[in-house]
N, C-alpha and C positions, 0 to 999 in steps of 0.2 A: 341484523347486523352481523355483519363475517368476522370471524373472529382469526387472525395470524399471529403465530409465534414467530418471531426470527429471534438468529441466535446468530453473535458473533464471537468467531475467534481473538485471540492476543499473537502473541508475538510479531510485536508491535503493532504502531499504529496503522500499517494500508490497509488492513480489512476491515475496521471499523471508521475509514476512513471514506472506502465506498463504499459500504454498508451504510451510511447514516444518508449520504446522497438518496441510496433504493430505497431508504424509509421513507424520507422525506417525499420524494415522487409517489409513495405506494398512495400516502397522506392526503396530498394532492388529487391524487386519481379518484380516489373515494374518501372524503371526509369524513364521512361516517363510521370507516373502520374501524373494527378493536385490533392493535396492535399492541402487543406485549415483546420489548427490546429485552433481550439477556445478551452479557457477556461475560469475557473472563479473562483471566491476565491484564495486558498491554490493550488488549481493546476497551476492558473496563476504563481503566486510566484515562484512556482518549476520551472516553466518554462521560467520565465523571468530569474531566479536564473541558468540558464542552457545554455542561450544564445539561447535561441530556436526562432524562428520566430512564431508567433503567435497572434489572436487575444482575446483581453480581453474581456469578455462579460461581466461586471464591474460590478458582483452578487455578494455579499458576500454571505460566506459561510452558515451565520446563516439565510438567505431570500433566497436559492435557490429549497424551494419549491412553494414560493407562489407567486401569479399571474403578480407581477414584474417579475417576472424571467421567465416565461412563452412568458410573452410579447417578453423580452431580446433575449429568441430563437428563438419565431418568428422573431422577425427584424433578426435577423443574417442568419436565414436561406432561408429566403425568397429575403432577400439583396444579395444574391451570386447567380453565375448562377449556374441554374438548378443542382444541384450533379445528378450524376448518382448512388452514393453510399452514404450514412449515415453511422457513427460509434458514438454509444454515449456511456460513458462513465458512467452510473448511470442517465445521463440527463434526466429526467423521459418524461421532457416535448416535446423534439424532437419526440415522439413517433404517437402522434396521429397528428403530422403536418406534419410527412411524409408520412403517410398511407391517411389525407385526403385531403391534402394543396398539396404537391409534388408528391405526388403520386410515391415516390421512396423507393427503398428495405432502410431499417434500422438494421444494428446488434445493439443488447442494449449489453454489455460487464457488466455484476456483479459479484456479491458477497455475494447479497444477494437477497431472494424472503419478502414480505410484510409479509407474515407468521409469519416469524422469529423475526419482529418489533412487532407482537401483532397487525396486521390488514389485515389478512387473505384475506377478502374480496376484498378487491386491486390487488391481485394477476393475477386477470384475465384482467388486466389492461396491462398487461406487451405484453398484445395477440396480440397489435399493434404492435411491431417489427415484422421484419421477422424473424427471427430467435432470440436467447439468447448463448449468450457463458457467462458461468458462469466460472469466473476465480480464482479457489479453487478447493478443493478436492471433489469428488461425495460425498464421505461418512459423509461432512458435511452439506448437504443440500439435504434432501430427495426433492424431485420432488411434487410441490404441484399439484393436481388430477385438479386443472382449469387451469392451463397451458397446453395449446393445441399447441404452435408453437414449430418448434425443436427448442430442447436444446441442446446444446454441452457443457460438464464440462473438461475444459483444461488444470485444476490444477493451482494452482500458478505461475503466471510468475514473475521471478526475474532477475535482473542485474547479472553478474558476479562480482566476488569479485576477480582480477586474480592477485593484486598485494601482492608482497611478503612483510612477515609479517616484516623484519629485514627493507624493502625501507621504508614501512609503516612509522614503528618508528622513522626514521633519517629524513621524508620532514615533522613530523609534532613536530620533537625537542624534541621528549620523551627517555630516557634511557632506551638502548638495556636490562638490565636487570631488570628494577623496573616493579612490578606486578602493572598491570593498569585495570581497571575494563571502561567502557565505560557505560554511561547511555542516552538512545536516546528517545525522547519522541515524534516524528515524525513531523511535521512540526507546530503542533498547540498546543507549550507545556507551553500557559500562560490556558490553560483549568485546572476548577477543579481538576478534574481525575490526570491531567497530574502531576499539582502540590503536591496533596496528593502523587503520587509516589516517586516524588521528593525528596521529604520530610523522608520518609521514607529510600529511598536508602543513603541518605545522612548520619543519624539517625545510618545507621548497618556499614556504613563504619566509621563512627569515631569512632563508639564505639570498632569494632571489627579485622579492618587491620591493617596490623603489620606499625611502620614508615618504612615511604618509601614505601608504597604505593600509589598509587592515584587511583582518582577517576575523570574522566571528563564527565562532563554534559554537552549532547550536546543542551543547554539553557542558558538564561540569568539568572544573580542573583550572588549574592555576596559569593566569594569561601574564602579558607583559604589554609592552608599548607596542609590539605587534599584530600580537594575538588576545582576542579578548573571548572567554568564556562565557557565553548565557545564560547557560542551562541548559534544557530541555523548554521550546517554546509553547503556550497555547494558542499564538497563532503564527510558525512559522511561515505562510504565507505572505504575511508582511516583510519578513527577510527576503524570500525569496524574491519577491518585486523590486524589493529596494537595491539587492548583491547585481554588480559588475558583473560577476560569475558564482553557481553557483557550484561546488563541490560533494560530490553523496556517494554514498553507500550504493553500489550498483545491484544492489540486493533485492532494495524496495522499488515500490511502485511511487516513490518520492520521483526518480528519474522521470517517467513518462508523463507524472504533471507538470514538471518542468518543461519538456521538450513540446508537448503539447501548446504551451505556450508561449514559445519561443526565448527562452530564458538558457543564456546561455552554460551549459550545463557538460562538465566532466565528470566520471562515471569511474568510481575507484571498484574496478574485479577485488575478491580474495578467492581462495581456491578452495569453498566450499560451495559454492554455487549448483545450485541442479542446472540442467540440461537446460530447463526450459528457462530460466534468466539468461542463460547462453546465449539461448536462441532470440530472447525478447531483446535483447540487447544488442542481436546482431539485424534484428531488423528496424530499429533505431540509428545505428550506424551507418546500414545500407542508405537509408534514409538522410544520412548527413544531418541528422539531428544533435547528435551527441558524441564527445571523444570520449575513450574510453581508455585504459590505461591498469596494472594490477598494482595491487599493495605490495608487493616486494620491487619492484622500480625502483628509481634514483630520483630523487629529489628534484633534481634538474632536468628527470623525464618526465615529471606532474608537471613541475613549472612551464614547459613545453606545450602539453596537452591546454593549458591555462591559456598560454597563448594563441594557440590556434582556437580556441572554445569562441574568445571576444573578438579575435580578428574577423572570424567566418561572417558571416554572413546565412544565416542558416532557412532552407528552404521553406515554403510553406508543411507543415505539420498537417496539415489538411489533406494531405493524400493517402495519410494512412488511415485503418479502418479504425477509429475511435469508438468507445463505448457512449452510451446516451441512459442514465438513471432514467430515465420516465420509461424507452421501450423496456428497458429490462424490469419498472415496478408493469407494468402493462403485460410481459410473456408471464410472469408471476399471477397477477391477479385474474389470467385468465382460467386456472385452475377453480377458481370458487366456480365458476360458472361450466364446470367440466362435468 
């Protein structure tokens, strides 16, 4: 029996979001696996939030680069028996403890290269895995010249969205005809960023939907007749099917499951973004999938972007290179047998 540790990142929920997808294909592939899930931060969350079996490596989100957390991998990973496989998640620091502590294959699974953060230099860092599957589109991460181990770019992997829009509205109490706009700010939405969007999307719908509209915000905070607060959802999925439109954090990887599925979806910038959201986000655009629009805007320039989002008519999603959880548990389990 092969034994794999994966390990996922937090900050917030899309990496444990397609991480759970890779497990679950890995499952699939060979039934007989021993798989051992860790996380930490906001992926913990997602996955406690999910009924998942797993262990917490009890890093917050904002300490998981620094030498706490380093340690935290060690212990975990040296505390289980022997993997015959590694999967990490962004986990930067599994990298060099299994190339020289375990001496076992490692896939590092991103999204992004150190380049793209304004530290170049780091890149060549990445050279301890064995391999890299970057899980995004090629066109938004050019290949930095010091990465020497294969790279595989898989494209985004997303969840299915497969329920219909009319169940949607009825298991979460919303009326089959009031235009509903959905605002998701992904799993970490007491953040700066998160809240100035907040703020803003809030701002263009009062000022500018008709009554009887709404607005649900998938966060905490005090609504009105317009705007109504949820919380933080365990299955926003269900909103997302059910929203006219849906509004996000152009941050996460929440967009590209959107636009994958044809959901009609505006894409709030702030002005932290690396390069490569830039770049993923302008190949989205090119794509006519998605409007995009910044958080310092006018109110009445979201409400704009709103409008063209439901009016569009937005092309097939299917042209661009999409990620597939079964090849990528499939380029992963090909290591046992390496």
């Amino acid at each position: 029996m092969a034994r794999v540790a994966f390990i996922t990142r937090g900050h917030g929920f899309g990496h444990a979001a397609r991480d759970l997808l890779v497990v679950e294909a890995m499952r699939r592939a060979d039934p007989g696996l021993d798989l051992h899930l860790a996380a930490s931060g906001t992926g913990a969350e997602y996955y406690r939030r999910r009924g998942v079996a797993f262990t917490d490596l009890g890093i917050p989100d904002e300490r998981d680069t620094g030498e706490a957390a380093g340690r935290a991998v060690f212990a975990h990973l040296t505390g289980l028996p022997r993997p015959d496989l590694v999967v990490v998640d962004e986990v930067m620091w599994a990298l060099p403890i299994c190339r020289r502590v375990l001496r076992t294959p490692c896939v590092l699974l991103t999204d992004w290269f150190y380049g793209e953060i304004g530290l170049p230099a780091l890149d060549r860092t990445m050279n301890q895995a064995t391999e890299i599957v970057v899980t995004d589109f090629p066109d938004a991460h050019p290949l930095p010249p010091d990465i020497t181990v294969p790279v595989t770019f898989s494209g985004p992997i997303v969840a299915p969205l497969d329920l219909p829009r009319a169940d949607a509205r009825a298991a979460l109490g919303l009326d089959a005809a009031a235009f509903t706009g959905v605002l998701t700010l992904g799993g970490m939405p007491d953040r700066p960023d998160a809240r100035a969007i907040a703020d803003l999307v809030a701002a263009a719908w009062r000022a500018h939907a008709a009554p009887g509209d709404r607005l649900v915000v998938l966060a905490d905070g005090d609504g009105d007749d317009r705007v109504t607060y949820a919380g933080v959802s365990d299955e926003p999925e269900r909103w997302f099917r059910a929203a006219d439109v849906v509004l996000a954090d152009a941050a996460g990887f929440t967009v590209c499951e959107l636009t994958r599925h044809g959901v009609p979806t505006v894409a709030v910038r702030t002005g932290r973004l690396s390069a490569g959201v830039h770049a993923r986000l302008g190949v989205l655009e090119r794509a006519g999938l998605v409007s995009t629009l910044d958080a310092g805007d006018s109110p009445a320039a979201l409400w704009a972007g709103v409008t063209a989002a439901v009016r569009a008519e937005p092309p097939a999603a299917g042209a661009l290179a999409w990620g597939d959880a079964d090849a990528v548990a499939a380029r992963c389990l090909r290591l046992l047998q390496a």
